[in-house]
Structures are given as structure tokens and as C-alpha cells.
C-alpha positions as CSV (number, residue, x, y, z in Angstrom):
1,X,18.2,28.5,-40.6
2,X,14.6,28.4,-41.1
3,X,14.0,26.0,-38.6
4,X,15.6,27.4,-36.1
5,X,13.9,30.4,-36.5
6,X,10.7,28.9,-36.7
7,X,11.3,27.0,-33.3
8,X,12.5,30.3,-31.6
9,X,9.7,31.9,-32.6
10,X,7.4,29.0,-31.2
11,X,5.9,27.4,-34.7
12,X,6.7,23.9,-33.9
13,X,4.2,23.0,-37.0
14,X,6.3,24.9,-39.4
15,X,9.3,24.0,-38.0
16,X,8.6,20.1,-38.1
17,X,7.3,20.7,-42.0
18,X,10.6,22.6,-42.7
19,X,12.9,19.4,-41.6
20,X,10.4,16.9,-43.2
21,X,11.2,19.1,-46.9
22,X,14.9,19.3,-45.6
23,X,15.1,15.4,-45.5
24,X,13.0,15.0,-48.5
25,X,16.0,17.5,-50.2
26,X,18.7,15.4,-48.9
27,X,17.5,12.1,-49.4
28,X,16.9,13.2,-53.6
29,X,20.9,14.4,-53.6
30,X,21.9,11.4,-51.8
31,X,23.3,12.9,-48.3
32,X,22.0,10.4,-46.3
33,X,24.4,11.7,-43.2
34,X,22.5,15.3,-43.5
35,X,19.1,13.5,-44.0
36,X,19.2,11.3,-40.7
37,X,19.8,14.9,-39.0
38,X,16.5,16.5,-40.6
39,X,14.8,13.4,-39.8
40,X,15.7,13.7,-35.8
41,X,14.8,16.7,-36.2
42,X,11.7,16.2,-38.0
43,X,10.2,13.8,-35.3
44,X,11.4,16.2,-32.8
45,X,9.4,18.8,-33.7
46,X,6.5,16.7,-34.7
47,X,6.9,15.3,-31.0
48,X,6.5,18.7,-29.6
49,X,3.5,19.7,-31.7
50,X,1.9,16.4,-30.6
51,X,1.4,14.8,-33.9
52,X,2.3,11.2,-32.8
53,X,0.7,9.6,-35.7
54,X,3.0,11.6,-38.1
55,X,5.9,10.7,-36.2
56,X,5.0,6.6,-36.9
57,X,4.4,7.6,-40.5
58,X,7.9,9.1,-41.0
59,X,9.6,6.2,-39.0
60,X,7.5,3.9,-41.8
61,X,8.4,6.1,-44.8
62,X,12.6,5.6,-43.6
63,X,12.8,2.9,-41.4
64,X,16.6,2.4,-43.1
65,X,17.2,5.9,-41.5
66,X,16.0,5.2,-38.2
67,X,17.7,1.8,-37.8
68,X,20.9,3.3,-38.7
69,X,20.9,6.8,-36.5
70,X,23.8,6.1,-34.6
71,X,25.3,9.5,-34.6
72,X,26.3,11.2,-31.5
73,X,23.9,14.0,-30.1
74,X,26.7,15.9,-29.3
75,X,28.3,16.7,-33.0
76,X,24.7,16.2,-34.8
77,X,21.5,18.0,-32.7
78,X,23.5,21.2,-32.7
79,X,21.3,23.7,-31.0
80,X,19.4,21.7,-29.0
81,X,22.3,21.4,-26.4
82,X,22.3,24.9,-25.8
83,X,20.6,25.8,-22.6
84,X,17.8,27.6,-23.1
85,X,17.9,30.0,-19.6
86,X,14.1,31.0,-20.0
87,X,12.5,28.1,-20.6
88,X,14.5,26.3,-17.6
89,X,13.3,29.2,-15.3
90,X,9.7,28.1,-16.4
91,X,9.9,24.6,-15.8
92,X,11.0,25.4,-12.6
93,X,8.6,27.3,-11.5
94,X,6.6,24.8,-13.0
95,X,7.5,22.9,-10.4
96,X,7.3,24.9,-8.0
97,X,3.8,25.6,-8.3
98,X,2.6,21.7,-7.8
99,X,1.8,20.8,-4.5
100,X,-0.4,17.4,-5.4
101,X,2.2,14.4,-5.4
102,X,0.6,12.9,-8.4
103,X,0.5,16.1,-10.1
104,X,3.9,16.9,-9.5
105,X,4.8,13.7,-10.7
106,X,3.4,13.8,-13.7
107,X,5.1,17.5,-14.7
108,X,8.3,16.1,-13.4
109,X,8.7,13.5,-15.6
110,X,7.1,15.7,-18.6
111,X,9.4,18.2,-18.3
112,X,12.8,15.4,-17.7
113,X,11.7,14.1,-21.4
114,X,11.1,17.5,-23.0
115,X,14.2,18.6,-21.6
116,X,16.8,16.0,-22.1
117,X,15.5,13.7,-25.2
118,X,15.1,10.9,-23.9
119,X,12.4,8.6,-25.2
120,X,11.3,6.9,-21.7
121,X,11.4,8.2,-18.2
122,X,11.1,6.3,-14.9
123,X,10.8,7.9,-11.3
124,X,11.9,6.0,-8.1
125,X,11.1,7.2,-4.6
126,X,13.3,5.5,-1.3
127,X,10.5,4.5,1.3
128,X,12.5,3.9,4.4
129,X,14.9,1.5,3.1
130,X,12.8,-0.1,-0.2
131,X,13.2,1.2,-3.7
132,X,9.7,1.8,-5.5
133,X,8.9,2.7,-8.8
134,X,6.2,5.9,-8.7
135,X,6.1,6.9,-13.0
136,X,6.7,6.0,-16.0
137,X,6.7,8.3,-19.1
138,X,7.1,8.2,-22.3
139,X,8.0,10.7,-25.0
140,X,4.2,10.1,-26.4
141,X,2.5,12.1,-23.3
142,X,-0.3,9.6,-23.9
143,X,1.8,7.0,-22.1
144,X,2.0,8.3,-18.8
145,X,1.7,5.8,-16.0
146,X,1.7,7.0,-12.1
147,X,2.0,3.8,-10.3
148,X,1.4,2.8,-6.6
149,X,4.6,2.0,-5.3
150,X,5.6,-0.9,-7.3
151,X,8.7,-2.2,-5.6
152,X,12.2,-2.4,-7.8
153,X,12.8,-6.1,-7.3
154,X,9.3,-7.1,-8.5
155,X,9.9,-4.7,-11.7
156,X,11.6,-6.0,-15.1
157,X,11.2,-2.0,-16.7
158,X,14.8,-1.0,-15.6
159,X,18.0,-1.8,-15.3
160,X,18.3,-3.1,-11.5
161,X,21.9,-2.9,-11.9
162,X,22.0,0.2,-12.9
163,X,19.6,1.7,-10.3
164,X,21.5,-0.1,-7.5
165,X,24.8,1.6,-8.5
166,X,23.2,5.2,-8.0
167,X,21.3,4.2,-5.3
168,X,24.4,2.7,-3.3
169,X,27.0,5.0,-4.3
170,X,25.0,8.8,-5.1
171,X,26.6,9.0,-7.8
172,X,25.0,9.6,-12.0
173,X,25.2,7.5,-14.4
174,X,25.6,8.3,-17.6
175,X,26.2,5.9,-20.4
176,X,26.6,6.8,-24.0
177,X,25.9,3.6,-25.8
178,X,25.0,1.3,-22.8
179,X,24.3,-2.3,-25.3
180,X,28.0,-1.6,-27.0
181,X,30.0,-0.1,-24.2
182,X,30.5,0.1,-20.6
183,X,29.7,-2.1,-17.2
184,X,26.4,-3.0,-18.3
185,X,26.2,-4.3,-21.5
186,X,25.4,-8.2,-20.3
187,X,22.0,-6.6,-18.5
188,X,19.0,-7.8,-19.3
189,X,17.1,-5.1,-20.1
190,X,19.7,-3.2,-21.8
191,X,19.9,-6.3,-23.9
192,X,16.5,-6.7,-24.6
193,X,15.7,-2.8,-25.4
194,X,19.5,-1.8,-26.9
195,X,19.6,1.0,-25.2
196,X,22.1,3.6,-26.2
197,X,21.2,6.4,-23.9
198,X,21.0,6.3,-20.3
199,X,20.9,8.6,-17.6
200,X,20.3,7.6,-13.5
201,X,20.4,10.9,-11.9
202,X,19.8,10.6,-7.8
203,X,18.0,13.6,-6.2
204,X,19.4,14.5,-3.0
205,X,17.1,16.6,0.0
206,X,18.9,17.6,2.7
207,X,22.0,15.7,2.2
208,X,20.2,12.3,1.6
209,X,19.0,10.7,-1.5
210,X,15.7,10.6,-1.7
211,X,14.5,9.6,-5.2
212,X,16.8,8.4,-8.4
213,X,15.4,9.8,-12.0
214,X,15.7,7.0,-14.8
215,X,16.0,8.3,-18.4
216,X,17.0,6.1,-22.0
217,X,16.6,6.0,-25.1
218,X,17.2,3.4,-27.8
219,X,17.8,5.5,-30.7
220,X,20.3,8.0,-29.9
221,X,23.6,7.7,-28.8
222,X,25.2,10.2,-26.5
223,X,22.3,12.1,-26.1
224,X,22.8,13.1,-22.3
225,X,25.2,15.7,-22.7
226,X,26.7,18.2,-20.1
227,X,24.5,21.0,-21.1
228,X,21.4,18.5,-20.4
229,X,22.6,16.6,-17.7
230,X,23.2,20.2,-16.0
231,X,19.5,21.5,-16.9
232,X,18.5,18.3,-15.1
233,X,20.3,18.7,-12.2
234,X,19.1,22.2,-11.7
235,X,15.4,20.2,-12.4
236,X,15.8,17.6,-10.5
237,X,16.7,20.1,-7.1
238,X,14.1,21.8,-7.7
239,X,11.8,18.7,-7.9
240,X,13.7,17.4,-4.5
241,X,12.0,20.5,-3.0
242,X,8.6,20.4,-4.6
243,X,8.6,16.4,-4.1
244,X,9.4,17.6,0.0
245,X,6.5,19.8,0.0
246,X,4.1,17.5,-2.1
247,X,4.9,14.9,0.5
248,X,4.1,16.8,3.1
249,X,1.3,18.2,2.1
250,X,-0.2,14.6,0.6
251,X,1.1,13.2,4.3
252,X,-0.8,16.4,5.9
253,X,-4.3,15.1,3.8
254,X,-4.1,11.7,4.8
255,X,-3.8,12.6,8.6
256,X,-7.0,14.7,8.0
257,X,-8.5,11.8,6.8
258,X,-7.2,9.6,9.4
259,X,-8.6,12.2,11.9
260,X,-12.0,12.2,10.4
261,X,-12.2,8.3,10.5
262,X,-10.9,8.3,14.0
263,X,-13.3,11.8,14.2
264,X,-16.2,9.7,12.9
265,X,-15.3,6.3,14.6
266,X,-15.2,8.1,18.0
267,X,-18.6,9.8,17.0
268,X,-20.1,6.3,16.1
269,X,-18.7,5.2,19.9
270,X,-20.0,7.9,21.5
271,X,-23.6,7.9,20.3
272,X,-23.7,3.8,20.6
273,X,-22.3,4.5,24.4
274,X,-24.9,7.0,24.8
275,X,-28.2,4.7,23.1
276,X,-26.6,1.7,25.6
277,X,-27.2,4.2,28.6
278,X,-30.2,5.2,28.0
279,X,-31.2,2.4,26.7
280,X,-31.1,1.0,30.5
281,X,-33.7,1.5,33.2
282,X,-30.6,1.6,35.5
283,X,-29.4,5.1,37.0
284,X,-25.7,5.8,35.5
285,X,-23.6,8.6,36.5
286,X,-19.7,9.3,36.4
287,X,-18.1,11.4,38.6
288,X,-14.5,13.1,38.3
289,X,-11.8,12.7,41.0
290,X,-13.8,16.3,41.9
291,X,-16.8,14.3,42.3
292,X,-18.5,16.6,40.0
293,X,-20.5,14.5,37.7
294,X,-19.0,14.5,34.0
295,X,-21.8,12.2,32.2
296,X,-25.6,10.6,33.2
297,X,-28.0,8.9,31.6
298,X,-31.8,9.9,31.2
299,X,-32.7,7.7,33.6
300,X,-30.7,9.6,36.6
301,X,-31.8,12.8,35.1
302,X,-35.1,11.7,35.4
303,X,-35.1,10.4,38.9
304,X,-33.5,13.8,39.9
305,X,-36.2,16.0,37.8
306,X,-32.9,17.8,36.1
307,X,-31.6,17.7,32.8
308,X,-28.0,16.1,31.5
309,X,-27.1,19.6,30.9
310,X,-27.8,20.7,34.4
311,X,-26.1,18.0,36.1
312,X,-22.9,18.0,34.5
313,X,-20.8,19.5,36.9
314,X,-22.6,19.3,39.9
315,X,-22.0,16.8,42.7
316,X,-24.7,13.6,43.5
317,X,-25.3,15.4,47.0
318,X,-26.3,19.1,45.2
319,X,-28.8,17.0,42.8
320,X,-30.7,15.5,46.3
321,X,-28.8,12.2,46.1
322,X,-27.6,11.6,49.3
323,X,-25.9,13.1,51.8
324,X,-22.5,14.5,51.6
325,X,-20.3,12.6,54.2
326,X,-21.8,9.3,52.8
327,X,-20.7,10.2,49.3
328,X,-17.3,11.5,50.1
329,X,-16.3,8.2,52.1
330,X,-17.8,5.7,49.3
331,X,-15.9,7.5,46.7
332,X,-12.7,7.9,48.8
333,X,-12.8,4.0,49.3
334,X,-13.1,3.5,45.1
335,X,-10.7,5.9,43.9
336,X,-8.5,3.7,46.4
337,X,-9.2,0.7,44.0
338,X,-12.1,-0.6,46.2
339,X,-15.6,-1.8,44.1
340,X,-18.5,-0.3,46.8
341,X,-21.5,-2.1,46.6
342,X,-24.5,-0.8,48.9
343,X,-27.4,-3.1,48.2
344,X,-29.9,-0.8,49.6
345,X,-29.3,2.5,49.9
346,X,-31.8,5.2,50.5
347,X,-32.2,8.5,48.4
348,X,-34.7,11.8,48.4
349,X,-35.1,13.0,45.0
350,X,-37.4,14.9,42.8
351,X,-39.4,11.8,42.2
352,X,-40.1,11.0,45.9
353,X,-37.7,8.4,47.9
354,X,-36.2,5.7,46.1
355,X,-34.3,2.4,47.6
356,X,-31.3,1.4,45.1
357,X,-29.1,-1.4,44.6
358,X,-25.9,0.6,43.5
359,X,-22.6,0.0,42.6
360,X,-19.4,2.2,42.4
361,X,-17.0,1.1,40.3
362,X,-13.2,3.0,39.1
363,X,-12.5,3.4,35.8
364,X,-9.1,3.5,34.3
365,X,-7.0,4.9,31.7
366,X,-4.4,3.2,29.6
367,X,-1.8,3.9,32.5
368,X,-3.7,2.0,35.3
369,X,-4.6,5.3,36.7
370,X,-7.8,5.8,38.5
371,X,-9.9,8.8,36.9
372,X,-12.9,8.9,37.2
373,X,-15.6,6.6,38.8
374,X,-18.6,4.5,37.9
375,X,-21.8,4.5,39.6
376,X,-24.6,2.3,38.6
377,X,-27.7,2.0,40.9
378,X,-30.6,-0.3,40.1
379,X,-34.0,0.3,41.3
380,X,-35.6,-1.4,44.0
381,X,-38.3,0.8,45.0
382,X,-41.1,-1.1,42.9
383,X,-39.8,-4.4,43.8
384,X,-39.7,-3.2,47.4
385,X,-43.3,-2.3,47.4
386,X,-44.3,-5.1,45.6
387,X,-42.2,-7.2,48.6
388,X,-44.2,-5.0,51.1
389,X,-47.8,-5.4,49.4
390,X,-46.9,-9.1,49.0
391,X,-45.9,-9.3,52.4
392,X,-49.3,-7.3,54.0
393,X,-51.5,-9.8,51.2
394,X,-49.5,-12.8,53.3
395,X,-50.7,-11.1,56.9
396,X,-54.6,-10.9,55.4
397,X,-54.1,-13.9,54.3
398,X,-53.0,-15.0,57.4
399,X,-55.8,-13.3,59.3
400,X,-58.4,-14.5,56.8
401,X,-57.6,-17.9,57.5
402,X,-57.6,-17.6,61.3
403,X,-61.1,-15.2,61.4
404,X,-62.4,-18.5,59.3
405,X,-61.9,-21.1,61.7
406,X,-62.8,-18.2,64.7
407,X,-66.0,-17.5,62.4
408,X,-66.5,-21.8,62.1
409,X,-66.5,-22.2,65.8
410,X,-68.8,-19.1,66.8
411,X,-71.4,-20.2,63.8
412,X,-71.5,-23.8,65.5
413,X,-72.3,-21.7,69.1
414,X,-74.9,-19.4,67.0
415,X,-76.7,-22.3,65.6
416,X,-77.6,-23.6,69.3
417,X,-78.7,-20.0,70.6
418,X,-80.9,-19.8,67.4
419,X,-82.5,-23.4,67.7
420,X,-83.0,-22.9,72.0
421,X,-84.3,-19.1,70.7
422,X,-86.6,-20.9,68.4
423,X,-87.5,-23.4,70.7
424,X,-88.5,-20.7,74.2
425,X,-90.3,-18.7,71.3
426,X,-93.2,-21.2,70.8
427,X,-93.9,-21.8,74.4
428,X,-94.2,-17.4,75.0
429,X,-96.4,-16.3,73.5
430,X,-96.7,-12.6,71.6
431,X,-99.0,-11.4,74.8
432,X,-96.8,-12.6,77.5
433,X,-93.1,-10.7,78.8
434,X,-90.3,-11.5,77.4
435,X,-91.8,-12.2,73.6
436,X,-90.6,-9.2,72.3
437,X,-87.2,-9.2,73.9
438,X,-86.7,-13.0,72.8
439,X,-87.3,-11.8,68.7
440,X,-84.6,-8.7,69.3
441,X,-82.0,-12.0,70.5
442,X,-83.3,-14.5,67.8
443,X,-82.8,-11.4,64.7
444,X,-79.8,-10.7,66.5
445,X,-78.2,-14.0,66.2
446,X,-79.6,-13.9,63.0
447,X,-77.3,-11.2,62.3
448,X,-74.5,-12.8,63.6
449,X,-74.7,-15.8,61.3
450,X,-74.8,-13.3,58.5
451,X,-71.5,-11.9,59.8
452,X,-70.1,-15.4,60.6
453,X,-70.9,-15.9,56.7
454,X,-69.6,-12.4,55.7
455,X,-66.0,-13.9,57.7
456,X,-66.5,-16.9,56.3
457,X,-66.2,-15.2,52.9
458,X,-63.4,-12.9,53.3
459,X,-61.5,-16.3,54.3
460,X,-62.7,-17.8,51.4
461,X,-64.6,-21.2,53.0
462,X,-68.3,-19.4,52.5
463,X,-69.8,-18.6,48.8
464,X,-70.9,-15.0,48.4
465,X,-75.1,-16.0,47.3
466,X,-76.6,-13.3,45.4
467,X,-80.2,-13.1,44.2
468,X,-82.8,-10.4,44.1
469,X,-83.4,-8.4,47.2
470,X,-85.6,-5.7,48.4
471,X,-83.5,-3.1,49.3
472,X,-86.7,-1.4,50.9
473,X,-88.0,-4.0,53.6
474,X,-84.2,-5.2,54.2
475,X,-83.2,-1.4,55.4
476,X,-86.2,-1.5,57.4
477,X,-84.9,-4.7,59.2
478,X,-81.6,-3.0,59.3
479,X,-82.8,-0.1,61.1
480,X,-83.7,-1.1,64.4
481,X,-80.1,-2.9,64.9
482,X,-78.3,-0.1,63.8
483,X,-80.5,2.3,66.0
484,X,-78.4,0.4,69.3
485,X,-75.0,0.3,67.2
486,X,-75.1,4.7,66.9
487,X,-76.3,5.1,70.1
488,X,-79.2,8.2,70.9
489,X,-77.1,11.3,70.5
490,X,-77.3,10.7,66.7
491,X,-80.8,10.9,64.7
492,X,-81.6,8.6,62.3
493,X,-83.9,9.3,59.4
494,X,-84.8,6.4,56.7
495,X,-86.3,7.9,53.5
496,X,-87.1,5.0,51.6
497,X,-89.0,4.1,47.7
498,X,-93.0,3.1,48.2
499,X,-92.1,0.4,46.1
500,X,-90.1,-2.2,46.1
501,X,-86.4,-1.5,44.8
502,X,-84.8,-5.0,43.7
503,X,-81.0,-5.0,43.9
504,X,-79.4,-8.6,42.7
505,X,-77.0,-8.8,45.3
506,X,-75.8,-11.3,48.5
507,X,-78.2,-9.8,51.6
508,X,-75.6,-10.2,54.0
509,X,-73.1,-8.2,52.0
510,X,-75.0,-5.2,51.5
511,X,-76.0,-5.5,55.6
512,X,-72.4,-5.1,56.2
513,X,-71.8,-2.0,53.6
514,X,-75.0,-0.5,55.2
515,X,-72.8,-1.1,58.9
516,X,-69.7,-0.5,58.0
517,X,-70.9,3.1,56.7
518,X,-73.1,3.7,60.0
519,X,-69.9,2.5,62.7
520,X,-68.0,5.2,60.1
521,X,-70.6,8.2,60.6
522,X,-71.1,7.6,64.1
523,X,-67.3,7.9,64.4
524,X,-67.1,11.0,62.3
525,X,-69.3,12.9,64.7
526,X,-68.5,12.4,68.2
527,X,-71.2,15.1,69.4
528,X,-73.9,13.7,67.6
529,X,-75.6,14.5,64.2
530,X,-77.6,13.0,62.2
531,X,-77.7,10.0,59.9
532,X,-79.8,10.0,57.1
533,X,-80.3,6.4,54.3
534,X,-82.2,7.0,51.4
535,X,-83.4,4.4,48.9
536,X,-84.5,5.8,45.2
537,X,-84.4,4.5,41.9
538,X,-82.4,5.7,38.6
């Protein structure tokens, strides 16, 4: 017929317009048998060309038709029973071709409607030992749901009954008229949809059932025939290997993505271990059972004038850590269990010798095992000299104090040799013996007070006085004591302003700068030499 021939030849259009005239035809003689068959076939075609709106205006236009189609696929659709060996072939490789789950999915069930008629299409998968519903289609490809994993016993869009029958016993099940006839007929859902036509096909892969394909339809009875239930079945393997692969490779994605996070995650640990380390002003090193050193901070590195890079696989003792015997039995002890603490060991490195507070600790894997260890040493080379310097300010200290009372007592003696000096000076007189020799003790004592002071000071019991002072006439007083404190065998030469040069300073202070600096020069030559002070202004 004409529409045959026009759906051989791949015009659906014309095809669907031919059966729509047909039924028009029929419905005017009054073969209402004939016209329920042109109508079928009308929406059919319509289907296929993806005119859905069409298809709801012809169900309008002859609902009395559609409430009544009742007749069995088998004796009225003819030609569309036949198994057409091409376009199986391409739906197969169809299938074939999808490797995305949710693609293949979705051509599944496309191709399960297309090819067997039915007017709904559900697709369960078997996770471990729960049935979950993955699709639903519908002849309107508009109406295609890919769920995720709803589980059968919280559904109400099958049969359960039905599904558990298959799913228990492998077997298909085919029903013809499933609301009038059969085991099922008191089931909810059949009820509720009166269903004619159902199909449960279970898809087996290697020898175990796998997923269950659920096919009705509400219109037509005995619409699952032999030819389509064995175009199916050649489908559905096909899909058991394609949903196999899809699996796999959907299963090979997600451990790629769980390998990144873990990829990423382990990253993220890494660089926060790494910022803690050298983060720290501690030295940090881990050493193999080898004793080669797998990681360091920048601290160590530093300490040992290397880079991480060329440390990594050295030992502590070839970086200048220590030496090797003491190493060897520290490790030994910790990769025996034992935590080794030495609270102040001594190392020569690049940046001079340190002292450290350092402990070696094992670390563990999962197992318990010992492998690798732990060495953290903390710094005690500033605190040390801080100790020392603390130590040497608590000896001057000490010193100061006792030089104060020593320079209390002698100032109490020089105070009576300068008042009986004093006293012997106004009964010589300048003409007589002895005058000049009594001024050289009085200046002296003089002197010594001063120095008495300058101790008195340094122990902190005498305030430093400062107030303008002729540098000039005090280095002329200076002079002729230092002239006996350098002895002959060095010249002395004072070269010395005119004018008075004012300095605000404590007299007694600058005395002792002026011999502290002779005692030095006089030491510095031993054969003599000469001394030369020079007073100038800026």
C-alpha cells in the first residue's frame, strides 16, 4: 500500500497523512474495525515524525476510537511485526557506540520504545543486592527522565509485583492484557493505569542478571509479540554489554576523580606540612633507615649553608653535623623504639658552632613499623651566650661592688695623707728641701682620689661630675705623672692649642682615658718609641 511504501522509503510525513485520509475514508463508509487500524497507524507515524501535538489532536478528534482499540497487535499492525534486520543492526551499533552511562541510557530506552511499541519504558539496574530505578521514557521523547538511583520500594511507577517475579526467577514476563487477565490483575498500578501490555525483560551479563527492562502500554493489547520480544532480546544483550563497558568506564572517571581529590588533598597536606616546617626556627630533618636525609626544613638548610635539594640524600655527618659514630649509635637506639634526647649537643656547621637541644624521635607507618626517624634540634646557641654574657655582667658586677668598698676604704687612707701633705706643706717652705718633692706626693694623692672616684663610679656609689674643662692646662698637669708611668726609654711629646680648648666632661674621666691609652702604648712598644698627645680644635 501506499503507506507502506512511503514508510520504506523513509517519508514518515507522508506516510502519517496517508493513514490520517485512510481513517477519514473509513470512518465516511462506516468500517469502524478498518478505521481504528489507520488511526494506530496514524499516531504511529505521527509519533515517529515527532509531531506530538498532532498525535493529541487526533486522539481529540476520535476519542470513541481510542477508548475502544482493543484489538490484538498481532492480527491488526500487520507489518510492523516483521523484523526489520537493518534497522536492528543499527540500533545495535547504536549501542555499541555509547560509552557515557547516561548516554547509553537514554538510547537504550529510545530505541526499546521505537522498537517494541510500547508507550512507557522504565530501566532498573541491581546494585549489590537493591533494585533501583535508573530511566524512565516515554513514547513522547520529550519525557525522558534519567534518575539517580531511586530505589524500587520507595517507587509507585511500576508494578513491584511484577518486577520482583523477573527479578527472583530470570525469567520474562509478558502479559497481553495485564488489567483483564493473568496473576496481576489486583495490582495497584495495573489497576490504576489499565494496562494491557507489559513486558519485564531481565538482561543477563555473564550469567547474572544485572538489570530488568520495564515496558507497557495502556492502549494496545498484545502488543509484545515474538518477533518484538526477540528484537529486544537481541537489544537488550547488546545493551548488557554496552551497560558493562559504560560502567566501567563511568567507574574508571570517578576513580580519576577520587584520585585527584586524594591528588589535591595530599597536595594541600604537603604544602601545609611544608609552611609548618618552615614556619619554625627549629632545625628539622628526617632521615631513612639509611640515615640519608629524605626531607629538611629551611632552617637546617640554613644552619648547614646547603640547599633542601642538596641535602636530600646525604647523611647529618657529610653536611658537618656531627660526627659519625655519634650519629650511628643515637639512631641505632631510636629505630630500636628508643626517643634520644641530648639537651646539649655540639655541632660545626657552615654557620660557625652551634649548641642544640635535640630530639630524635621514630616515626611509624600504619603497621607499627619503624621507618624513618625524626630529628628536631632547638637552638641554644644565643640563649647560651646570653647565659654566658649574663654570667661575666654578674662577675663585673661582682667585682664592681668589691673595688667599691676597696676604693671606700683607700679614699678614707688618702684623705689623711692629703690633709698631713697639706699640713707639712705650710711649715716648708718653696726655698727649703723637700718642697718640691712634698707637691709631687700631695698631686699624687690627688690623683689617687680621682682614681678612688673613677672605682667609685664603675661600682656605681660615686656620680660621674661633668662641667667645662680645659683640656690644655689639664694635659699639662697630666704630663709630668705620666712621664714616671712610661718610664725614659719612650719620648714624650705634648703638642697642645695656645688657647684654651673647653671639653664638657668629668676631669677625672678623661685623666683615666688619657692613662689608660699611655699604660697601652708603653706596652705596645717594649723597645721604646715615642708618644706623642695633641690637642686641636674642629
Amino acid at each position: 500500500t501506499a503507506i507502506e511504501v512511503a514508510r520504506e522509503n523513509g517519508f514518515t510525513q507522508e506516510a502519517a497523512i496517508a493513514a490520517e485520509r485512510a481513517l477519514e475514508c473509513c470512518l465516511t463508509l462506516g468500517q469502524l474495525r478498518f478505521a481504528r487500524i489507520y488511526l494506530s497507524e496514524a499516531l504511529k507515524a505521527y509519533k515517529d515524525w515527532g509531531a506530538t501535538g498532532k498525535c493529541d489532536a487526533l486522539k481529540s478528534a476520535y476519542p470513541q476510537l481510542c477508548n475502544t482499540i482493543s484489538i490484538r497487535a498481532e492480527d491488526e499492525l500487520g507489518q510492523l511485526n516483521k523484523v526489520d534486520t537493518a534497522t536492528l543492526m543499527k540500533a545495535s551499533r547504536a549501542l555499541s557506540s555509547e560509552i557515557d552511562l547516561r548516554a547509553l541510557i537514554k538510547r537504550l530506552m529510545k530505541l526499546a520504545l521505537q522498537n517494541s511499541g510500547a508507550r512507557r519504558g522504565i530501566l532498573l539496574l541491581k546494585k549489590e543486592s537493591t533494585w533501583t530505578i535508573e530511566a524512565i521514557a516515554h513514547d513522547d521523547e520529550d519525557k525522558m527522565e534519567v534518575l539517580s538511583s531511586h530505589i524500587l520500594t520507595d517507587s509507585k511507577l511500576v508494578p513491584e509485583a511484577i518486577i520482583r517475579y523477573a527479578a527472583r526467577t530470570g525469567e520474562s514476563v509478558v502479559l497481553h492484557n495485564a488489567v483483564q487477565e493473568g496473576a496481576y490483575t489486583e495490582d495497584p498500578i495495573v489497576k490504576s493505569r489499565k494496562l494491557k501490555s507489559v513486558l519485564c525483560l531481565p538482561i543477563f551479563r555473564h550469567e547474572q542478571m544485572s538489570a530488568l527492562l520495564y515496558l507497557d502500554n495502556e492502549l494496545l493489547e498484545g502488543l509484545f509479540t515474538k518477533n518484538r520480544l526477540s528484537v529486544l532480546q537481541v537489544l537488550v544483550a547488546q545493551a548488557a554489554i554496552s551497560l558493562e563497558n559504560a560502567e566501567l568506564f563511568q567507574q574508571k572517571i570517578n576513580a580519576e576523580k577520587v584520585l585527584l581529590q586524594k591528588k589535591t588533598e595530599l597536595e594541600k597536606a604537603t604544602a601545609l606540612l611544608s609552611n609548618v616546617m618552615n614556619s619554625t626556627p627549629d632545625l628539622i630533618f628526617v632521615q631513612d633507615p639509611d640515615r640519608q636525609i629524605i626531607m629538611c626544613n629551611n632552617a637546617f638548610a640554613q644552619c648547614v649553608g646547603k640547599t633542601t635539594d642538596e641535602i636530600v640524600g646525604l647523611r647529618p655527618e657529610e653536611v658537618g653535623w656531627q660526627s659519625p659514630s655519634q650519629g650511628e649509635q643515637s639512631d641505632a637506639l631510636v629505630f630500636e623504639g628508643a626517643v634520644v634526647h641530648e639537651p646539649d649537643i655540639s655541632i660545626l656547621t657552615f654557620s660557625g658552632k652551634r649548641t642544640l637541644d635535640l630530639h630524635r624521635v621514630p616515626l611509624r607507618n600504619s603497621f607499627g613499623e619503624i621507618i624513618a626517624i625524626l630529628c628536631v634540634g632547638h637552638d641554644l646557641t644565643e640563649r647560651k651566650s646570653l647565659e654566658e654574657q649574663l654570667l661575666q655582667s654578674q662577675k663585673m658586677e661582682a667585682i664592681g661592688t668589691l673595688a667599691g668598698g676597696i676604693a671606700h676604704d683607700f679614699n678614707n687612707l688618702l684623705q689623711a695623707i692629703l690633709g698631713y701633705t697639706t699640713l707639712l706643706q705650710f711649715d716648708i717652705k718653696a726655698n727649703q728641701p723637700g718642697h718640691q718633692e712634698l707637691s709631687f706626693v700631695v698631686e699624687a694623692a690627688r690623683r689617687a682620689t680621682q682614681l678612688t672616684r673613677q672605682l667609685l663610679t664603675f661600682s656605681r656609689r660615686q656620680k660621674i661630675d661633668p662641667k667645662d674643662v680645659n683640656i690644655t692646662d689639664l694635659i699639662d698637669k697630666f704630663v709630668q705623672l705620666v712621664r714616671r708611668v712610661i718610664g725614659e726609654s719612650i719620648e714624650l711629646k705634648l703638642l697642645a692649642e695656645s688657647e684654651a680648648v673647653l671639653v664638657h666632661a668629668d676631669a677625672s674621666q678623661i685623666e683615666q682615658v688619657l692613662m689608660n691609652l699611655s699604660v697601652n702604648a708603653r706596652d705596645a712598644m717594649p723597645n721604646g718609641g715615642g708618644l706623642t698627645i695633641k690637642t686641636e680644635t674642629a
